[in-house]
N, C-alpha and C positions, 0 to 999 in steps of 0.2 A: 475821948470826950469830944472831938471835934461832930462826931455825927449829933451829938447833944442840941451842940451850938445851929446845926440847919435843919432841925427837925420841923419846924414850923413853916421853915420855906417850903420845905416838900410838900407837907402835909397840901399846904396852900398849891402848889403848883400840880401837885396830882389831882384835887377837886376842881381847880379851873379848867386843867387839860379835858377831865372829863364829862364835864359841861360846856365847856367852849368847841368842840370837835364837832356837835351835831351844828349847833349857827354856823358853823364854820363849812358843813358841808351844806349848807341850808345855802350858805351866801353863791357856794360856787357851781352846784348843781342845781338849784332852783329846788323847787316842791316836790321834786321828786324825791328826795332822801329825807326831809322832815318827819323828825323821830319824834320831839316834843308832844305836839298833839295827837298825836295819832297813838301814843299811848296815856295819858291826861285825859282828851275828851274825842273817845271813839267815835266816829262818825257811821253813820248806817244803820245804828241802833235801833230798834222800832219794835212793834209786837204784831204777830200775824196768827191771824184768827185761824182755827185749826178744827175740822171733825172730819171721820172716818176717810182719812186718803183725800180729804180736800181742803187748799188754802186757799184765801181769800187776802187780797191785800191791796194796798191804794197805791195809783201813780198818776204822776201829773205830767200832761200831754200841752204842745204848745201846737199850734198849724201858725202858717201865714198864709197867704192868698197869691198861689203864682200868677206870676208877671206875664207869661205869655199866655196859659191858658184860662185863667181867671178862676182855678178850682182850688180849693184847700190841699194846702201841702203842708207834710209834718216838718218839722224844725228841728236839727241836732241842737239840742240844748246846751250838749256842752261845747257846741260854739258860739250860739245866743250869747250863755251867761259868762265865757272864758272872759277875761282870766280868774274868775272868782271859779270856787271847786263847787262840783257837783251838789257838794254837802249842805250848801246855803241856798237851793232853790225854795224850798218849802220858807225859808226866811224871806226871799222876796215874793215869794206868793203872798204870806202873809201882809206883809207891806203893801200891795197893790203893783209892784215891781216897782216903788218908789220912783212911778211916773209923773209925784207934784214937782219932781226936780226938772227943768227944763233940759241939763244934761243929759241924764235920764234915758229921756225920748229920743233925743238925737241919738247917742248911744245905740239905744235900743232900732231905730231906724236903719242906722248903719247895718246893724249885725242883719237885719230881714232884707237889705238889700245884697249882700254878700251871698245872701242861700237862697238869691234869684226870688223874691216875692215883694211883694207890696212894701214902701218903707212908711205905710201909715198907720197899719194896722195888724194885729193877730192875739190868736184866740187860746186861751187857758183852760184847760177840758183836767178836772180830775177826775179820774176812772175809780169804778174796782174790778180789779179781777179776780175771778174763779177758775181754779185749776181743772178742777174737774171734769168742768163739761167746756170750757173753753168760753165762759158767759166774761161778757166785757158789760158792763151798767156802767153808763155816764153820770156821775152824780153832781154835776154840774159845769156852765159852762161858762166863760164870761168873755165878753171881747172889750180888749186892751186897743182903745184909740191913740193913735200919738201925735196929736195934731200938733203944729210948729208954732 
């Protein structure tokens, strides 16, 4: 009868064990091991347009304006936007990369001076691409001021 008496605690400490183990690796490896979302709400999800052997799909392009030679240079994004994940770019594009925040700018200023360009300014290009024949179509383009 004594297992009777701690069934509840089990019960209890086998469902916390096994909910608390991923925060738990969350807390000590970082986003690398984050299991929650990533089964909850998948990221990358999207729909791509499809006929005879050719895809078509949208990506969004950042440049800034190097510093030594004054030409457009592409921008790793996912240094731009670290430490926020990949998966939220399309969230600040939406937003306008929520540059009414004066943090923001500077922020954002910072990271274009890191990848050697202009810390005033860069430019948002979303594309589509076609597999097929290698067609890139800029379907718009907008430049991001960031004045102080």
């Amino acid at each position: 009868m004594r297992i009777n008496e701690h069934k509840y605690l089990t019960y209890f400490l086998l469902i916390f064990l096994s909910t608390a183990t991923p925060f738990l690796l969350l807390h000590i490896y970082g986003s690398q091991y984050e299991v929650y979302p990533a089964i909850i709400l998948p990221a990358g999800a999207g729909k791509i347009s499809t006929s005879q052997n050719e895809f078509s799909y949208h990506i969004i392009e950042l440049y800034g304006i190097d510093t030594i030679h004054g030409t457009e240079k592409k921008i790793d994004i996912k240094d731009f936007i670290q430490p926020l994940p990949l998966r939220n770019l399309s969230s600040l594009t939406n937003n306008n990369f929520f540059l009414s925040c004066k943090e923001a700018k500077f922020w954002y200023a910072k990271k274009l001076f890191y990848q050697g360009c202009l810390d005033s300014v860069f430019i948002e290009r979303k594309v589509l691409m076609n597999t097929k024949n290698s067609e890139i179509k800029v379907l718009s383009e907008e430049i991001h001021v960031l004045t102080k």
